[in-house]
C-alpha positions in Angstrom: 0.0 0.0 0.0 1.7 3.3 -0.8 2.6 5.7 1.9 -0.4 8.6 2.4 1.9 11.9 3.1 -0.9 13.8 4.4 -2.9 10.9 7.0 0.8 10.5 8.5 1.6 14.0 9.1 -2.1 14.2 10.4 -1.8 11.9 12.6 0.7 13.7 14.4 3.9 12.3 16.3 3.4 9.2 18.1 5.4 5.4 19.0 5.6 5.1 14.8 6.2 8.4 14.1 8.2 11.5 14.0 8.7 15.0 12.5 11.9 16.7 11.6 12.5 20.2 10.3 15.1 20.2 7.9 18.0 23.3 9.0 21.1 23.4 10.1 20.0 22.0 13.7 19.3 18.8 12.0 22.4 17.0 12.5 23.4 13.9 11.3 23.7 12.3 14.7 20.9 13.5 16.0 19.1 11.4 12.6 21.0 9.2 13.6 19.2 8.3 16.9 15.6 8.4 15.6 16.7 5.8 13.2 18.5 3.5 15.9 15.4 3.8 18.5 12.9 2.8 16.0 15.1 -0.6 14.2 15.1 -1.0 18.0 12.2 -1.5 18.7 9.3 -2.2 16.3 10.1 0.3 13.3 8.6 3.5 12.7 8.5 6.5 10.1 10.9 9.7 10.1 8.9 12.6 8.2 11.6 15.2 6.8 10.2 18.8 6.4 7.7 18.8 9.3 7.2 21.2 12.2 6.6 18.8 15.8 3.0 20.6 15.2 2.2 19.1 11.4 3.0 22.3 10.1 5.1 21.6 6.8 8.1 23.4 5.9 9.8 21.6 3.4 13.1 19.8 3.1 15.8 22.5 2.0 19.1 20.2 1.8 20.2 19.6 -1.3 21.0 15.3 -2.2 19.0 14.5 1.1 18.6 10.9 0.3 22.5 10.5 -0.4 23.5 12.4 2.9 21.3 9.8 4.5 22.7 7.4 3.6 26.6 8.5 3.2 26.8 10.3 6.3 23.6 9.8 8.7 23.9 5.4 8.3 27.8 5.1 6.8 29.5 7.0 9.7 26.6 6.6 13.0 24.9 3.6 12.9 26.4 0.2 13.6 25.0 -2.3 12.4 24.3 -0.8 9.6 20.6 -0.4 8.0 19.0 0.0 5.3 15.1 2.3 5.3 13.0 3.4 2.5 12.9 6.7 0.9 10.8 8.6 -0.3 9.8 12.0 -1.3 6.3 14.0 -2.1 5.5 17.3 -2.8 2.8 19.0 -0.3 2.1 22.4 -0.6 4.5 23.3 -2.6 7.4 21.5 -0.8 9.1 18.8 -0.9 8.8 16.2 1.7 10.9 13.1 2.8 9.5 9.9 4.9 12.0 7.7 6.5 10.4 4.0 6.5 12.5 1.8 9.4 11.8 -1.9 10.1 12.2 -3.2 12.9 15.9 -4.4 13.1 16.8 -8.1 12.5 20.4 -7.9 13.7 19.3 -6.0 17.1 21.1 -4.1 19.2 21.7 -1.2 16.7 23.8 1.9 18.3 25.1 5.2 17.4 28.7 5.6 17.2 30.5 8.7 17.5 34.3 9.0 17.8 35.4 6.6 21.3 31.4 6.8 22.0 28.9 4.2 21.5 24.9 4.8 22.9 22.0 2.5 22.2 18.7 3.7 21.9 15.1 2.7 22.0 11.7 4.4 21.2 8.8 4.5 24.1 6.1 6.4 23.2 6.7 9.5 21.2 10.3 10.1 22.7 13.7 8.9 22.1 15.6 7.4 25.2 19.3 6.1 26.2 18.9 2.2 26.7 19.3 1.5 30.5 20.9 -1.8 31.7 17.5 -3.9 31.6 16.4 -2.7 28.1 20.2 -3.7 26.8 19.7 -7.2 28.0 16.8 -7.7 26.4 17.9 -5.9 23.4 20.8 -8.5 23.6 18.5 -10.9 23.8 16.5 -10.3 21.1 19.1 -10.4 18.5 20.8 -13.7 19.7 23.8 -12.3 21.1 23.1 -13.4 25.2 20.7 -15.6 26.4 19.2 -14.4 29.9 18.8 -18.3 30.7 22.7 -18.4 31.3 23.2 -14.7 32.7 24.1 -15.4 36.5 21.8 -14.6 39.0 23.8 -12.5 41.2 24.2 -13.5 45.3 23.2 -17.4 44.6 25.5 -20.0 44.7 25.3 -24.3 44.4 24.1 -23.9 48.1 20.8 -22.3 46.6 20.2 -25.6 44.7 18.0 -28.5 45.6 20.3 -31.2 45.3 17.8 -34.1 45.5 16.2 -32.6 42.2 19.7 -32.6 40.9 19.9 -36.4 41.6 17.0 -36.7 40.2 17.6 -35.4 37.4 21.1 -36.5 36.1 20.7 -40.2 37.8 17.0 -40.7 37.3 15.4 -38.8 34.5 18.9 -39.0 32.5 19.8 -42.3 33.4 23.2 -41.1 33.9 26.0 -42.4 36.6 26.9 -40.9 39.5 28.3 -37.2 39.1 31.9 -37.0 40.4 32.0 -33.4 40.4 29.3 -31.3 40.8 30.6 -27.9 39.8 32.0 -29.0 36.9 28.8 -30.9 35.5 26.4 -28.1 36.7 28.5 -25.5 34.6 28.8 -27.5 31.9 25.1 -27.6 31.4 25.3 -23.7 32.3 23.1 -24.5 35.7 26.0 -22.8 37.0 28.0 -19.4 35.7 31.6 -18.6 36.5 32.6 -15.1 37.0 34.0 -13.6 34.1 36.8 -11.7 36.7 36.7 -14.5 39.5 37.0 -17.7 38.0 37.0 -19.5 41.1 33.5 -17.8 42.0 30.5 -20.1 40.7 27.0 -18.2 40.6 23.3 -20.3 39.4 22.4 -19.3 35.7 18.7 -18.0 35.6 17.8 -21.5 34.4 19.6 -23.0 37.6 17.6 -21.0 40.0 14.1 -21.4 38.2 14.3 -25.3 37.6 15.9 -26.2 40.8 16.3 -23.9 43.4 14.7 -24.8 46.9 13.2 -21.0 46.7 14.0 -19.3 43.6 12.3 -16.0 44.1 14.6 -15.7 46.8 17.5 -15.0 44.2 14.8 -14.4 41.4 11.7 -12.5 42.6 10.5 -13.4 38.7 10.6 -16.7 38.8 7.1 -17.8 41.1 4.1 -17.8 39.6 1.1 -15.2 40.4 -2.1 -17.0 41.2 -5.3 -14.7 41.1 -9.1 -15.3 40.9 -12.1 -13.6 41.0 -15.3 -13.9 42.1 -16.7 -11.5 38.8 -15.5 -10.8 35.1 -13.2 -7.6 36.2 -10.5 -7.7 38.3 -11.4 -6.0 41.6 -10.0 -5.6 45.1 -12.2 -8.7 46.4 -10.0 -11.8 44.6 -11.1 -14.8 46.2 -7.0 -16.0 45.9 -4.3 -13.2 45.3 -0.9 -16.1 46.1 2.7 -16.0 44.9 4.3 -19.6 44.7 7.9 -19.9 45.6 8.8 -23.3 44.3 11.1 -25.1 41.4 9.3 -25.8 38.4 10.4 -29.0 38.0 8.9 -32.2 40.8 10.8 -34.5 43.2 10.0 -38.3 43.3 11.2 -40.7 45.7 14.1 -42.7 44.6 12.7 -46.5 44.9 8.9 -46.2 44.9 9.3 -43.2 42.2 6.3 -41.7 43.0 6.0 -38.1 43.6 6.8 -36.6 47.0 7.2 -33.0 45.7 4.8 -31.6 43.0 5.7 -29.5 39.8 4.8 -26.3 39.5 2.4 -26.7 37.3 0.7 -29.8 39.1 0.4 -27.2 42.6 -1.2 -24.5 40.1 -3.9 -27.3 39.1 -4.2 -28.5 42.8 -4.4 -25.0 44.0 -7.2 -23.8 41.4 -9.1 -27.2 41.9 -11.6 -26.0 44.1 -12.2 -22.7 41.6 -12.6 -24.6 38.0 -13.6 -27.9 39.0 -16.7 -29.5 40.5 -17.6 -33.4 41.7 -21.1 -34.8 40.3 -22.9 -37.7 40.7 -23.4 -39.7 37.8 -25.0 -43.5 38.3 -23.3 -45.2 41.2 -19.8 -42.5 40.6 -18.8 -39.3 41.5 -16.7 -37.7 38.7 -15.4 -34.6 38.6 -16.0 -31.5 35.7 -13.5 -29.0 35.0 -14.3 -26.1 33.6 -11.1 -25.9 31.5 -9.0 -28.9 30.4 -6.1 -29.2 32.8 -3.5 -30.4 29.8 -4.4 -27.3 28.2 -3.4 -25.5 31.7 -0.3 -27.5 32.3 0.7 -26.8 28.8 0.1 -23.2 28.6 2.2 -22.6 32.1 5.1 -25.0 30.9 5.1 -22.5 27.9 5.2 -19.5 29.8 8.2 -20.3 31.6 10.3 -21.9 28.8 9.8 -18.9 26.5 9.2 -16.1 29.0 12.1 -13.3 28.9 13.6 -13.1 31.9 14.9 -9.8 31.9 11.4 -8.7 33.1 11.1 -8.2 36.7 7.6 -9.8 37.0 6.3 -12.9 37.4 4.4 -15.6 34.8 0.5 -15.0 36.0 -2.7 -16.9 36.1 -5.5 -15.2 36.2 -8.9 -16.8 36.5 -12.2 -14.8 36.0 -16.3 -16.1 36.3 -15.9 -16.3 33.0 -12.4 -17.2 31.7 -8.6 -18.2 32.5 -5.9 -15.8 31.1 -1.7 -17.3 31.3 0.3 -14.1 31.0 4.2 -14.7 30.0 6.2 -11.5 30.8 8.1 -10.3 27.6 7.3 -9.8 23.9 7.3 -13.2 21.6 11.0 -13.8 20.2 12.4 -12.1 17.4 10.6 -13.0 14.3 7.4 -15.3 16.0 3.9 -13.9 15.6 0.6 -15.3 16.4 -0.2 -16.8 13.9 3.5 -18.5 13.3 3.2 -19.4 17.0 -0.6 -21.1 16.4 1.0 -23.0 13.3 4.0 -24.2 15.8 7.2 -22.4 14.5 10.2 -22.7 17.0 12.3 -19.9 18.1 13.3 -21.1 22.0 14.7 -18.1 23.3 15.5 -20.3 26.6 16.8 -23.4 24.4 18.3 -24.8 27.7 15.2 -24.2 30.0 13.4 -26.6 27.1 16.1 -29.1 26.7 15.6 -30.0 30.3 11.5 -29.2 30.5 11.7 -31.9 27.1 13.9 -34.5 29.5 11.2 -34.4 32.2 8.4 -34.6 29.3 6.8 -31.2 30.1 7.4 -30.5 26.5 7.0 -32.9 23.5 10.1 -32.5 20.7 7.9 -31.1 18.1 7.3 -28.1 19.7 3.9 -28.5 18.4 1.5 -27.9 21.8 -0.5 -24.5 20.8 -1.2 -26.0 17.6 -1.9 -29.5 18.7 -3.1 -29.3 22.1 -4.1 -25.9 23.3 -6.2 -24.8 20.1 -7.9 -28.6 19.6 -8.5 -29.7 23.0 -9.8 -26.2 24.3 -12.2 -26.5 21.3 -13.3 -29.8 22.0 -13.8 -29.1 25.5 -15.4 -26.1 25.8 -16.5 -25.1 22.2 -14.5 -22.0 22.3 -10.8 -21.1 20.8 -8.5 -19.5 22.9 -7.4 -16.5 22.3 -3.7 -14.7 21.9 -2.8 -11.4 22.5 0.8 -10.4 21.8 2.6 -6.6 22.8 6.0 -6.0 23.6 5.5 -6.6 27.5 3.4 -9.7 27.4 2.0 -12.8 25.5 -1.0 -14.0 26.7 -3.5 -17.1 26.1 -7.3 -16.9 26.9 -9.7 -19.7 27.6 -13.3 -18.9 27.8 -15.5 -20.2 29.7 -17.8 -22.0 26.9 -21.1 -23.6 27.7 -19.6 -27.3 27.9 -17.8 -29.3 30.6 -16.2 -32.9 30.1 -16.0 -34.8 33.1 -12.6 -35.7 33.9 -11.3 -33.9 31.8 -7.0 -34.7 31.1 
């Protein structure tokens, strides 16, 4: 669809757009930061010849599109990036919009001489990057994973180390472990500092799998339980709970039968007595749920295996009269929308946190659950689809309440 000059200047500066006069205040670094915040974030449009009020004064430089490129992106911007051009005349004056996608090879920066400053756009302004929006700009274009960052004040100490057996001897099948250190950092359960060598810190996915209280280190990692009685939120939830325990279960070594539930299984057990009834049908009581649990289960294992931990809030469940909304704290990873996510493509942006969910059989290889378990048996269970709602501070999942109810539902 070509670009509308006149709807985009009337729509006046906003997240996507902004106005530049063209003079001798408009220097090329200064460019040079618009540019950077929106490949940044999620793209935008630079209008050349504009007053901040709409009111349009024309570009006057001569070669604009070659000093753009020469001089604004060849000397400031690293990496470098390539927008669309292109100019129209209004009112008698010529007029340049600056298209910028959303960067592919995030973080971009603006370098000048021994300088280098990233930048991202919130709202209609400009801002410097602080240290939790360059991690997840990091993040975001593959260059750190926050699953191996080290959660600062933990140690091995902060580990249960009956999961740990459990895991490497039971659900691995492997021997004994000679040395823990060394396996736990090896599977980057464990950091070493980059100045201290000798120092061993728990990686995020340390703490959150296996720590006897991760929100002790990590006050992210719990999972926010609310319900109430009506279709709003309000201040009279009937549960308004925080649960402090590793994601992953215990079993006992020789019966193995679980002596310590998953997270996921004390989320179910906790919202029993809101979603689920007990009726008598012949001789049997069976009870209804009014969401399938494998749905639930799958949709809080997803959560936390794809949630960006840079963000200091936890993975919620919020249940309503009417429905049950998952919230997972961060946008989706670079490249996934909806509707690649509904038809199941893979970008793990916590590919270790899903290794080991896959080992315990949380997660099925295919990496198929939305599309072959959430969507189908939400459906077939209550006759409704769930819904998804992406932004840049949350993915969410929906069920509604629908008008059926399977008994015993998985």
């Amino acid at each position: 669809m070509p670009l509308d000059p006149r709807a985009i200047i009337a729509g006046g500066e906003n997240a996507k757009t902004e106005f530049k006069r063209d003079d001798r205040n408009l220097r090329p670094e200064h460019l040079a930061r618009e540019i950077v915040a929106f490949a940044n974030m999620n793209g935008g449009a630079i209008v050349i010849g504009v007053e901040d009020d709409g009111a349009v004064t024309g570009v006057t430089r001569p070669n604009l599109q070659a000093w753009l490129m020469d001089t604004v992106i060849g000397r400031f911007i690293d990496p470098q990036i390539v927008p669309d051009y292109d100019e129209f005349r209004l009112d008698d004056k010529q007029v340049a919009i600056v298209t910028v996608p959303a960067g592919s090879a995030k973080p971009y920066a603006v370098r000048r001489q021994e300088r280098t400053d990233y930048y991202i756009r919130l709202g209609d302004t400009v801002q410097r990057a602080g240290r939790e929006q360059m991690a997840r700009l990091f993040q975001s274009g593959g260059l750190v994973s926050a699953e191996k960052m080290p959660v600062h004040g933990s140690s091995l100490t902060d580990l249960d180390m009956r999961r740990l057996e459990d895991y490497f001897l039971d659900v691995l099948g492997e021997e004994a472990v000679a040395d823990w250190r060394r396996t736990l950092l090896n599977r980057e359960l464990l950091v070493a500092d980059e100045w201290r060598p000798e120092v061993r810190t728990c990686s995020h996915a340390g703490v959150v799998l296996f720590a006897r209280e991760p929100r002790r280190r990590m006050p992210q990692a719990g999972i926010r339980l609310l319900v109430f009685p009506g279709t709003d939120m309000d201040y009279d939830a009937n549960l308004d709970e925080v649960l402090d325990i590793p994601f992953v279960g215990l079993k006992e070594r020789r019966e193995r039968e679980f002596i310590e539930q998953s997270l996921p299984n004390r989320v179910l057990s906790y919202l029993q007595a809101h979603i689920s009834r007990e009726r008598l049908e012949g001789v049997y009581r069976r009870r209804h749920w009014d969401y399938p649990r494998e749905v639930i289960r799958e949709l809080l294992v997803n959560a936390f295996a794809h949630r960006d931990w840079t963000r200091p809030t936890d993975v919620q469940l919020t249940l309503f009269a009417d429905r049950l909304e998952v919230q997972s704290p961060g946008a989706l990873p670079n490249g996934v929308t909806v509707e690649k996510a509904k038809e199941g493509l893979r970008v793990p942006r916590n590919p270790n946190i899903v290794n080991i969910l896959r080992d315990y059989e949380f997660m099925e290889h295919r990496g198929m659950g939305i599309r072959r378990k959430v969507i189908p048996l939400t459906r077939a269970h209550n006759g409704t689809d769930p819904e998804f709602d992406a932004t840049e501070d949350y993915f969410k999942v929906t069920l509604r309440k629908g008008s059926k109810a399977t008994p015993g539902s998985r």
